[in-house]
C-alpha positions as CSV (number, residue, x, y, z in Angstrom):
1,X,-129.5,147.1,-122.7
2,X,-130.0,147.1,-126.2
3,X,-128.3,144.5,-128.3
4,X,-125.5,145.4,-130.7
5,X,-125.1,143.5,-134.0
6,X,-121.3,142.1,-134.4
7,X,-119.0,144.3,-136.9
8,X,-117.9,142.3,-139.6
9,X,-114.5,142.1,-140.5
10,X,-114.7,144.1,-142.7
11,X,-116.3,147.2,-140.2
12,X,-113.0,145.7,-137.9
13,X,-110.1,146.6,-140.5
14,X,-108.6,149.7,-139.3
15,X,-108.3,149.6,-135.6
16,X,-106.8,151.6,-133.0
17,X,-105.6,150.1,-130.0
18,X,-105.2,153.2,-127.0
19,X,-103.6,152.2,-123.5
20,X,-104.7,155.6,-121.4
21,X,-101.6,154.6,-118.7
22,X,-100.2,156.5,-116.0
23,X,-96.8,154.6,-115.8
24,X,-94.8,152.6,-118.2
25,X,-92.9,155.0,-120.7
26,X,-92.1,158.1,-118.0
27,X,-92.2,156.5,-114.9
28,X,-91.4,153.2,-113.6
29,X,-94.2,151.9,-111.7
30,X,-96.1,148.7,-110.8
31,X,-99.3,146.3,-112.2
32,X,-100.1,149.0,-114.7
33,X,-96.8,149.5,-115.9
34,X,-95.9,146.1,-116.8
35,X,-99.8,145.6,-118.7
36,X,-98.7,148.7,-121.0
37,X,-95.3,147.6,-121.8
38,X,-96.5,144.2,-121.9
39,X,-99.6,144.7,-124.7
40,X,-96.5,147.0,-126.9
41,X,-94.7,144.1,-127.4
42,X,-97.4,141.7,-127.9
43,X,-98.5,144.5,-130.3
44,X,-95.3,144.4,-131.9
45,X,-96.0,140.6,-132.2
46,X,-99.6,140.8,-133.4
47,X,-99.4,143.7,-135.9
48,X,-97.9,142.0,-138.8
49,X,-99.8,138.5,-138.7
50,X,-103.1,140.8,-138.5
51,X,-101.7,143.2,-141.7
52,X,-101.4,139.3,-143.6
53,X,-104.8,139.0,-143.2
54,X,-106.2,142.3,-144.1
55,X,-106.5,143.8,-140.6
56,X,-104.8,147.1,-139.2
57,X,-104.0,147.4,-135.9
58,X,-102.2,150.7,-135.0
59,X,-100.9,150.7,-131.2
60,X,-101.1,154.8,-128.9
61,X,-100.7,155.6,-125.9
62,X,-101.3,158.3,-123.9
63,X,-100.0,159.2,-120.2
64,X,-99.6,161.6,-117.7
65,X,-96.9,164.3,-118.5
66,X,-94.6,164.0,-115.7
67,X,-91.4,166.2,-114.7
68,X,-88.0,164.6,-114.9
69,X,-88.0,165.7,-111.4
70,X,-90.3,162.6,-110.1
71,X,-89.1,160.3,-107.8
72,X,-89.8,157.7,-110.1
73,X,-88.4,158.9,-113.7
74,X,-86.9,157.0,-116.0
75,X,-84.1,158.5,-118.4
76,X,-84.9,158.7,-121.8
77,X,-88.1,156.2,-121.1
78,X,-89.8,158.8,-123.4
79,X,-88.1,158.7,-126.3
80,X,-87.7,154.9,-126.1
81,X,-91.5,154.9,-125.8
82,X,-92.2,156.9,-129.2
83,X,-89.4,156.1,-131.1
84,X,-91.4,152.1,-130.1
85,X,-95.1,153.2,-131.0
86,X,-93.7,155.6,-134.0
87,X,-92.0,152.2,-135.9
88,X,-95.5,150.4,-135.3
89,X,-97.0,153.8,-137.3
90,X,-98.6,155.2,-134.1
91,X,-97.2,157.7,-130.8
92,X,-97.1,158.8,-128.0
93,X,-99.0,161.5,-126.5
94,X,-98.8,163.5,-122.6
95,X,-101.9,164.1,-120.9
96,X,-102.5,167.1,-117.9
97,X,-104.3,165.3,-114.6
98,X,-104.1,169.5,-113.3
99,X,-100.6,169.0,-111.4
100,X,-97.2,169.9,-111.6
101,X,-96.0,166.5,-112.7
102,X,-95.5,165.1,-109.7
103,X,-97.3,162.8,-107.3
104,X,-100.9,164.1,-106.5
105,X,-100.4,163.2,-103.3
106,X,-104.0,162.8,-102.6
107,X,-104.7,162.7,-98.7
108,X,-106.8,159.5,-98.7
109,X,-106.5,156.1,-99.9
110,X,-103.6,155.7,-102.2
111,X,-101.8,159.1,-102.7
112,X,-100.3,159.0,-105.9
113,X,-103.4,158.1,-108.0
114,X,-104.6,162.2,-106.7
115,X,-108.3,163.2,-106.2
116,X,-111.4,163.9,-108.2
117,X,-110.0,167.2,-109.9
118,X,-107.0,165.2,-111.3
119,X,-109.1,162.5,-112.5
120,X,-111.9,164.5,-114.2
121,X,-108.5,167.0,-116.0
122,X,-107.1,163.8,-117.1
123,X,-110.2,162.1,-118.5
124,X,-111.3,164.8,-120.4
125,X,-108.1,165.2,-122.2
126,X,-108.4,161.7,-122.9
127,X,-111.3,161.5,-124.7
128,X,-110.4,164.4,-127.0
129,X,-107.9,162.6,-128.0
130,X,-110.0,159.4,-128.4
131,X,-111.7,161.4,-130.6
132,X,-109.1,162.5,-132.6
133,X,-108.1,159.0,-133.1
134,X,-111.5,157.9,-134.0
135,X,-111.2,159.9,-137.3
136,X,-108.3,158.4,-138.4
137,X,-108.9,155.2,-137.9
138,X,-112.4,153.2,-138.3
139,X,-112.4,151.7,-135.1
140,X,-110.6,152.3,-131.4
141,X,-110.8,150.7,-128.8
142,X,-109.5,152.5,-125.7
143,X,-107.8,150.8,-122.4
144,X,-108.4,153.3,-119.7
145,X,-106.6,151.8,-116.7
146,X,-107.5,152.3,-113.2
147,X,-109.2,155.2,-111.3
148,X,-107.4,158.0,-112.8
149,X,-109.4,157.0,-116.3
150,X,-112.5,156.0,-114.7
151,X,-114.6,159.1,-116.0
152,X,-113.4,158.4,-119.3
153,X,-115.8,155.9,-120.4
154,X,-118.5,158.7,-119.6
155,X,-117.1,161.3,-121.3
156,X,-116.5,159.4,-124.6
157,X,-119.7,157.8,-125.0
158,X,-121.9,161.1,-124.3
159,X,-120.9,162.3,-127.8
160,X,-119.6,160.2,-129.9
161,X,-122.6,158.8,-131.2
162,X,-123.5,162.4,-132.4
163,X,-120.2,162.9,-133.8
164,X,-120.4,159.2,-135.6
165,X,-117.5,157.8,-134.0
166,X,-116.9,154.1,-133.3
167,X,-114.6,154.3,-129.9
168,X,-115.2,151.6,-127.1
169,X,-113.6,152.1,-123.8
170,X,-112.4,149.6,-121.5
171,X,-112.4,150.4,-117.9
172,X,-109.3,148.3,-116.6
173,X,-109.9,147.9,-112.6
174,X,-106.1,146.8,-111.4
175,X,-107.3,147.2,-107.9
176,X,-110.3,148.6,-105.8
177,X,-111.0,151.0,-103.0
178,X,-112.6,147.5,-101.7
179,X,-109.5,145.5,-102.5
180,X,-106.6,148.0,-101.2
181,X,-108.2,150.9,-98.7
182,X,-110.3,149.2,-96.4
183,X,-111.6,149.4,-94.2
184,X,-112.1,153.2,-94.9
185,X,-111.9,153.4,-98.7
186,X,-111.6,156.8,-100.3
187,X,-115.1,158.1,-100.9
188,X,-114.1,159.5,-104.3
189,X,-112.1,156.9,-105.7
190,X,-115.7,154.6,-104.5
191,X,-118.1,157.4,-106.5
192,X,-116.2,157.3,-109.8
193,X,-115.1,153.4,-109.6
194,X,-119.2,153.0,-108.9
195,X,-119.9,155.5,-112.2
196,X,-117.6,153.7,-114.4
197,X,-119.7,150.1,-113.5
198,X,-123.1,151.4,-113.6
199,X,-122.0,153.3,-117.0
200,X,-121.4,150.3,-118.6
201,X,-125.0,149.0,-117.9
202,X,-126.2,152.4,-120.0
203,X,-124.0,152.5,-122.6
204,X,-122.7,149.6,-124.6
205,X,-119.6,150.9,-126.1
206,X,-118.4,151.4,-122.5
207,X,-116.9,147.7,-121.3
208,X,-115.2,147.1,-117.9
209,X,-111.9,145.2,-118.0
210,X,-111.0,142.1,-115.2
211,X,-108.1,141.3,-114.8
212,X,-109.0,138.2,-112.9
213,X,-111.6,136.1,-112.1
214,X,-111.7,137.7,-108.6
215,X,-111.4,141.1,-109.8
216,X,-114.5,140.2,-112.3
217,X,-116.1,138.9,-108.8
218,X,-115.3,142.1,-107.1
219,X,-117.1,144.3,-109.8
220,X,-120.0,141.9,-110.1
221,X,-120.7,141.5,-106.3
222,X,-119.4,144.5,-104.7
223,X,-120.0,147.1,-107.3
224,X,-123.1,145.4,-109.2
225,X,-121.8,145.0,-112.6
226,X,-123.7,143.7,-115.3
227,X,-122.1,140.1,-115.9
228,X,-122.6,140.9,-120.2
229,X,-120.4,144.3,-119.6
230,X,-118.0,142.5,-118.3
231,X,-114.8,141.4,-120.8
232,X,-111.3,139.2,-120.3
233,X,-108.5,141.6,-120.0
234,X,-105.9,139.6,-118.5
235,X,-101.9,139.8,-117.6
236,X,-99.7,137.9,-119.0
237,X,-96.0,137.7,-119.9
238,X,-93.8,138.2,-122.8
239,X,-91.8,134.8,-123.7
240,X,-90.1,137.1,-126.3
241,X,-88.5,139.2,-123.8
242,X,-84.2,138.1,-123.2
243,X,-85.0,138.7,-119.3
244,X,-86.3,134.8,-119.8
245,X,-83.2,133.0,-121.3
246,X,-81.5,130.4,-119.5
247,X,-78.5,131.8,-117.3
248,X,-75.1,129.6,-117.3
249,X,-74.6,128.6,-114.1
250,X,-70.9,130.3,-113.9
251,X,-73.2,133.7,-114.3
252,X,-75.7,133.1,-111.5
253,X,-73.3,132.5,-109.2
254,X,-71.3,135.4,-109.7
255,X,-74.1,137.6,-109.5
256,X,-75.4,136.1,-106.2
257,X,-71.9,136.5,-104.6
258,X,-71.8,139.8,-105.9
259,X,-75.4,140.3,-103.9
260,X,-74.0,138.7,-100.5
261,X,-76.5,135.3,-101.2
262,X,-75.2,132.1,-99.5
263,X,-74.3,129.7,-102.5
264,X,-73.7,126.6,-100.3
265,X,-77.4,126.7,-99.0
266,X,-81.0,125.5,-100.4
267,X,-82.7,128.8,-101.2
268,X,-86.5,130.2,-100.9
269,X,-86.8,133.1,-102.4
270,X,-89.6,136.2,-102.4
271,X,-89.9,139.0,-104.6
272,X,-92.7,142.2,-104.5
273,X,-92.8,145.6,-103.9
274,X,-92.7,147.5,-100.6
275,X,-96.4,147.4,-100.0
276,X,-98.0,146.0,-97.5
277,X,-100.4,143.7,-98.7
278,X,-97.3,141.7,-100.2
279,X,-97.1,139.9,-96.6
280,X,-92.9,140.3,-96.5
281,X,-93.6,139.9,-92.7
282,X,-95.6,136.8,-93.2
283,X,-92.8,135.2,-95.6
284,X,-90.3,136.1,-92.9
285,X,-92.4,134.1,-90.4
286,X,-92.2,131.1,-92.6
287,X,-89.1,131.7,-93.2
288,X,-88.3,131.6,-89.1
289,X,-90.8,128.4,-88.2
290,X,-88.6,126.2,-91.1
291,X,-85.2,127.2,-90.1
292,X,-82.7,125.6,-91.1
293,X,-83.7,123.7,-93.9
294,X,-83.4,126.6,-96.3
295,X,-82.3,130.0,-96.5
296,X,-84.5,132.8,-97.3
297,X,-83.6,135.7,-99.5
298,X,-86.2,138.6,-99.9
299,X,-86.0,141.3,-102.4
300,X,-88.1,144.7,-102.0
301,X,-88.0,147.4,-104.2
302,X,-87.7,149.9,-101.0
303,X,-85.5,149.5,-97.6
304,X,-88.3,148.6,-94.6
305,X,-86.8,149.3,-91.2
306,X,-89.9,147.2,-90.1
307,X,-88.9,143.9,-92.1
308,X,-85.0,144.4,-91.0
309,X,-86.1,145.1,-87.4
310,X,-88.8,141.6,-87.3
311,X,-85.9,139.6,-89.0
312,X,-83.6,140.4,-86.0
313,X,-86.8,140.2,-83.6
314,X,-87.6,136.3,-85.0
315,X,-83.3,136.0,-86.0
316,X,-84.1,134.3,-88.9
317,X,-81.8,132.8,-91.3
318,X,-82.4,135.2,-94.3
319,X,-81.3,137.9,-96.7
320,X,-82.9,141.2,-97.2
321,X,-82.1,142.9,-100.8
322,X,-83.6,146.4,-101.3
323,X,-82.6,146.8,-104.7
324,X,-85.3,145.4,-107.1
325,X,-82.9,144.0,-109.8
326,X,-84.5,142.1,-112.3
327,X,-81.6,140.2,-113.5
328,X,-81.1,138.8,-109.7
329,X,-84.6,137.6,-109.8
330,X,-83.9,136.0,-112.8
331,X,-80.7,134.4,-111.5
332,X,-82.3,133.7,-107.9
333,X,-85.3,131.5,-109.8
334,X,-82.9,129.7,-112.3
335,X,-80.1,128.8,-109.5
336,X,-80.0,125.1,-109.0
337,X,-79.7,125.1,-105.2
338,X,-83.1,127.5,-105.2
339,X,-86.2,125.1,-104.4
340,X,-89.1,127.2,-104.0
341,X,-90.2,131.0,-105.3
342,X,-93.0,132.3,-102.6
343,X,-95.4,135.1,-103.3
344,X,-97.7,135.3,-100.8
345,X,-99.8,138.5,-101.4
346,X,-103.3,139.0,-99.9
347,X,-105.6,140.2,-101.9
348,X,-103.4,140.9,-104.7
349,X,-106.0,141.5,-107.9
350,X,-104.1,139.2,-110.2
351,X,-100.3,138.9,-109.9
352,X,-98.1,138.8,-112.6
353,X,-95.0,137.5,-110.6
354,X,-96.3,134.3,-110.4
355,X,-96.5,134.1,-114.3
356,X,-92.8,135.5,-114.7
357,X,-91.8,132.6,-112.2
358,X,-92.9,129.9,-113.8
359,X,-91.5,130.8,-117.4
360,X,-87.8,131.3,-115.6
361,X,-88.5,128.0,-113.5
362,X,-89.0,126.0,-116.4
363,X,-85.6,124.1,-116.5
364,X,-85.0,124.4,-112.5
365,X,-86.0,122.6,-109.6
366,X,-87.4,126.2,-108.1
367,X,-91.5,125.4,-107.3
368,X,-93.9,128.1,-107.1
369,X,-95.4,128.7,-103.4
370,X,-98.8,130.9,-103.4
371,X,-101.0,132.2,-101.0
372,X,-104.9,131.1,-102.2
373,X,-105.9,134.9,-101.9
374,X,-106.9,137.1,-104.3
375,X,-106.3,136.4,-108.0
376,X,-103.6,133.6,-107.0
377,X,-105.2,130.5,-106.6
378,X,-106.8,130.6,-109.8
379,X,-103.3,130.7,-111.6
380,X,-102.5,127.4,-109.9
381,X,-103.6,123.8,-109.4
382,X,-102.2,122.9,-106.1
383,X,-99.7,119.9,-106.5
384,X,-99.7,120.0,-110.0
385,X,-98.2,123.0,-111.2
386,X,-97.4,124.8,-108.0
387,X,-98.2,124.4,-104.3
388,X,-100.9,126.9,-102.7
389,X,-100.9,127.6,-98.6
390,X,-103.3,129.2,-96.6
391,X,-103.2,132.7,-96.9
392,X,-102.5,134.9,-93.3
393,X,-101.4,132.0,-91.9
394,X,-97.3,132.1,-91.1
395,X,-97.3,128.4,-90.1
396,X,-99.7,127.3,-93.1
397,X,-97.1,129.3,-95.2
398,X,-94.3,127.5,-93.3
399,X,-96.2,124.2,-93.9
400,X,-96.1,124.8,-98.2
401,X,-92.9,125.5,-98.7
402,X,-91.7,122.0,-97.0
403,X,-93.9,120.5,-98.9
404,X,-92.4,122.1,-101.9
405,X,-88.9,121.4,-100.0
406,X,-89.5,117.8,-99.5
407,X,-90.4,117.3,-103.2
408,X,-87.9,114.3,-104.6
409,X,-86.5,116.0,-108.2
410,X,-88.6,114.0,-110.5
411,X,-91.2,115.4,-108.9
412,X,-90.3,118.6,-109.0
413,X,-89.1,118.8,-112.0
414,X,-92.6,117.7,-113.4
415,X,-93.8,120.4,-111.4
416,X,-92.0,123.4,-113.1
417,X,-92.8,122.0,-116.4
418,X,-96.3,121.9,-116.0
419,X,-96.2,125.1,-114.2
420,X,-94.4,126.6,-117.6
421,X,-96.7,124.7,-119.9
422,X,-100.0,126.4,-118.1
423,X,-97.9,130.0,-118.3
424,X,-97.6,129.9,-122.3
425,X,-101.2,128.3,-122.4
426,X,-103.3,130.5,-120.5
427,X,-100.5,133.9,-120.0
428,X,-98.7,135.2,-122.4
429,X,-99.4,138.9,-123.5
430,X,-100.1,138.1,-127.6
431,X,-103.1,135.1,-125.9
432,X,-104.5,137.5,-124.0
433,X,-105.1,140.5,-126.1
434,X,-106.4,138.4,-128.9
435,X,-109.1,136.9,-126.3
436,X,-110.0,140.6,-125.5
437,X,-110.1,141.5,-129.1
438,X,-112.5,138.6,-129.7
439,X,-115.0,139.4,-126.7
440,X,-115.0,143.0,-128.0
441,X,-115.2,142.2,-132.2
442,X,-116.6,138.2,-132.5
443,X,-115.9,138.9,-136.0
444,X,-112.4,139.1,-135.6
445,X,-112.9,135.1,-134.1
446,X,-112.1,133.1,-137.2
447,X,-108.7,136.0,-137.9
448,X,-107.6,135.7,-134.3
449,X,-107.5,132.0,-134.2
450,X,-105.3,132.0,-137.3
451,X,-102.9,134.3,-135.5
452,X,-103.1,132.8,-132.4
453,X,-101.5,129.5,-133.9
454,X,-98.9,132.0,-135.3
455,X,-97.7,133.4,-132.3
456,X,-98.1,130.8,-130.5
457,X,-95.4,128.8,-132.1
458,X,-93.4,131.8,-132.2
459,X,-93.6,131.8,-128.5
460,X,-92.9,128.5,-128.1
461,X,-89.7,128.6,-130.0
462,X,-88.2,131.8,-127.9
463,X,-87.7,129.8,-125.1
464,X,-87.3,126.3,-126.0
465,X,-90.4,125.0,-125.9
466,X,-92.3,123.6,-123.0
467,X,-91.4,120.0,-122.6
């Protein structure tokens, strides 16, 4: 590969950031989702230290145009998302992926993300309008998350040198047809994941994204990435975000009656999605083999006949909620009888639960229970800020949580501070994109360290500090 000389700052002053998504504004919608809303508002955060210091960064996004008709919709999510990107001077544009704005409904592997046709409609239009962008602003640099993006990097670097165009895509992996379809991955979703890695390898303006150290792994090992194409792209959390204030007891407590949760009883308590790799069935296990020294409540985003049917099977001491209601996770986390918060996901390429946890946790006695799969057990350090059980493994799950159930408070409590000290270290959304900026402009190093102390304090101060 040839080498590339760093841009200057001053080469660096007018960039454009582009998230190519296809959920967040529309559509409600998982990992991918909460990256693009997340890097908004640490946009939001970011723009005006950068503008003090001579650099422009102006924020677009781009996703699938989707009816109002899909199962997922969000009201007005549209609007709210230009109207947001409009105040920061940029927008919000629709894409075609060549259906009718619904699901794809591919027949293999995950459905929704479509087929090869949908992904080669929706990364042309793409890079058009990368292209667009890259004559109004010096620089952009393009997040193109997940499969339905992966020809993207192709397509914008085949001709953009000839046009003179300074555009550098970053191929966002949030999971894998090795991580989530196996054993029989989709052979598409395998050619164009491959083409997006070995890509990168050709052409230098075309990075790849990890999310994790295990994701960056995956790539490496799996899907022979070159280790220098390789750059940081992290989750991480907002600490500006409300959903993270400290709730008054009197108001947890109605919402958990309102919710049919026990008040008199220690709590455990999971949250995910209804997808399998989220291992409700395992937590339910646990849940069974510690009975009664706590009661579970788990919360799904779906109704699983499966999970209702193996809780009266195992007649565990629990409660199944099917509505994913952010504010009772909140509540759930911060109430005092709660002692542990387990996510025990297999595989799972990096997690952002774990980080939303710990920043609710940090004035409770709730621990943080992982599984040391996937991108988990390099969020923790086991006894320190959170404790990590063997992952598959009902009884080593079962085993975890009474250690985090046996904790005395002082320990505890140390616990959940560390745990919220690593989270505004290593996790929040403003930390994150700025190490991404740095990997992908060094010149930007001695700016982005300026802003980092900036926000940091900023972040610090929204909830409290970190004790």
């Amino acid at each position: 590969m040839t080498a590339i000389a760093a841009p200057s700052v001053s080469e660096t002053s007018d960039i454009a950031i582009v998230h190519l998504t296809f959920e967040g504004f529309q559509i409600f919608g998982g990992g991918v989702c909460a990256v693009t809303q997340g890097h908004m508002s640490a946009l939001n955060q970011l723009q005006p230290e950068f503008a003090k210091r001579g650099v422009s960064l102006t924020p677009y996004a781009a996703e699938i145009a989707y009816s109002s008709a899909h199962p997922r919709w969000v009201p007005g999510g549209l609007q709210r998302g230009r109207k947001q990107l409009q105040d920061m001077g940029g927008d919000l544009f629709l894409l075609p992926n060549y259906t009718d704005g619904n699901e794809p409904r591919s027949p293999w592997g995950v459905p929704e993300l479509g087929g090869m046709e949908n992904w080669k409609a929706l990364s042309g239009a793409a890079t058009g309008l990368l292209y667009t962008l890259a004559q109004r602003h010096k620089t952009v640099i393009a997040y193109c998350h997940d499969v339905p993006y992966a020809l993207t990097s192709i397509y914008a670097a085949s001709q953009s040198m000839a046009a003179d165009l300074d555009i550098t895509t970053l191929f966002v992996s949030h999971a894998s047809a090795l991580t989530h379809e196996m054993p029989v991955p989709n052979p598409e979703r395998l050619m164009v994941e491959c083409a997006a890695v070995q890509w990168a390898k050709i052409k230098p303006s075309a990075r790849l994204g990890a999310i994790s150290h295990f994701m960056r792994d995956q790539i490496v090992g799996d899907y022979g990435a070159g280790v220098d194409t390789v750059v940081t792209a992290g989750n991480g959390i907002n600490p500006l975000d409300p959903w993270y204030r400290r709730r008054d007891e009197g108001e947890i407590s109605e919402r958990l009656t309102a919710a049919g949760v026990p008040r008199d009883r220690p709590l455990i308590v999971s949250f995910a999605r209804a997808a399998g790799f989220k291992r409700h069935d395992l937590v339910l296990r646990a849940a069974a083999r510690i009975a009664p020294e706590a009661h579970l409540v788990l919360m799904t985003d779906l109704r699983r006949e499966d999970l209702h049917q193996l809780r009266a099977e195992l007649d565990v001491d629990a409660t199944l909620l099917t509505s994913f209601d952010k504010e009772l996770v909140a509540s759930l986390v911060q109430w005092p009888k709660t002692r542990a918060a387990v996510l025990y996901s297999e595989n799972e390429p990096c997690g952002i639960m774990p980080m939303e946890v710990r920043l609710l946790a940090r004035d409770t006695f709730t621990v943080l229970v992982l599984s040391d799969s996937g991108g988990f057990p390099e969020q923790a350090t086991d006894g320190v800020d959170a404790i990590l059980g063997r992952s598959g493994d009902d009884a080593a799950a079962a085993d975890a949580i009474r250690r985090a159930l046996a904790l005395d408070d002082g320990t505890r409590a140390e616990m959940v501070r560390a745990s919220a000290r690593r989270v505004l270290r290593d996790s929040t959304w403003t930390g994150r994109l700025l190490r991404t900026l740095v990997e992908l402009r060094p010149g930007l190093a001695g700016i982005a360290a300026e802003v980092t102390a900036a926000v940091d304090e900023q972040n610090r101060a929204a909830v409290g500090g970190a004790r």
